[in-house]
N, C-alpha and C positions, 0 to 999 in steps of 0.2 A: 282167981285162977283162970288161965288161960283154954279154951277149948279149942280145936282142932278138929276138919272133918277132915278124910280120907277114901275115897272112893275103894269100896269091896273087892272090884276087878284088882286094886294094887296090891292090898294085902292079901289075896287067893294068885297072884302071880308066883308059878311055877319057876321062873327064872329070878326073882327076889329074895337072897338068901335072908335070915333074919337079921343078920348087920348088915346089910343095905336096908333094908325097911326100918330098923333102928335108925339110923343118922340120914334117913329120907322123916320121915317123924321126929326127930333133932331140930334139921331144920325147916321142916314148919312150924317150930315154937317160936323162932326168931321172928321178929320184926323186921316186914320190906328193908327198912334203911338199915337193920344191922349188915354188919361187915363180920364176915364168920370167916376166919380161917383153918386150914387143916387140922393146925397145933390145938386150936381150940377144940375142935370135934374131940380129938383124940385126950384130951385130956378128961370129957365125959366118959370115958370108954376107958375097960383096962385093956384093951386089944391095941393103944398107940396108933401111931401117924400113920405107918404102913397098911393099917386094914383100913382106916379113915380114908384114905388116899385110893382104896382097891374101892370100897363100896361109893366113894363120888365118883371115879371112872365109870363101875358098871351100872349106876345110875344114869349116868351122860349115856353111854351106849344102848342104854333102856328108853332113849326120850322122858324121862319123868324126870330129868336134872337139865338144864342146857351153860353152858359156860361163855365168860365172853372176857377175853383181856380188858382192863381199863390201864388207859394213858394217862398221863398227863406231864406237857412240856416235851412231849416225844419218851418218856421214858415209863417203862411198863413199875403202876404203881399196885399189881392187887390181878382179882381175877372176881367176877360179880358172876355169882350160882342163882339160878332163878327154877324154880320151880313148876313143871308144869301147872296149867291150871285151867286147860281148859276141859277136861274130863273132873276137876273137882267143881267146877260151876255146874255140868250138864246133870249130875248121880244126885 
């Protein structure tokens, strides 16, 4: 079984409602190279793609998610979610 740390400051954050810190804890189960998409979050979830899609926004806009297009051949193939990490190095 997999372990997981989390830094106290993210889960006592006042602006983290509990389905953002759910699917911010989702994906830190994943593996660096896995490729997670939306459908997939939401399919762990009965809340669907709609709330998956609201708590990776308000995670990107919290700094504790960052996004970034991936290319290739010139044509957008994905979108790579990366996780803060450098407050789970320092706690």
């Amino acid at each position: 079984m997999k372990t997981i740390e989390i830094p106290v400051s993210w889960v006592l954050d006042p602006e983290l409602a509990h389905r953002d810190l759910g699917v911010l804890l989702r994906l830190m189960t994943f593996d660096p190279s896995h490729s997670v998409k939306l459908d997939e979050l939401a399919q762990m979830s009965p809340n669907g793609v709609d709330s998956a899609r609201a708590a990776i926004e308000k995670l990107i806009d919290l700094n504790y998610v960052s996004r970034r297009a991936l290319y290739r051949s010139g044509r957008r193939r994905g979108t790579l979610y990366a996780i803060r990490s450098d407050e789970i190095a320092s706690e």
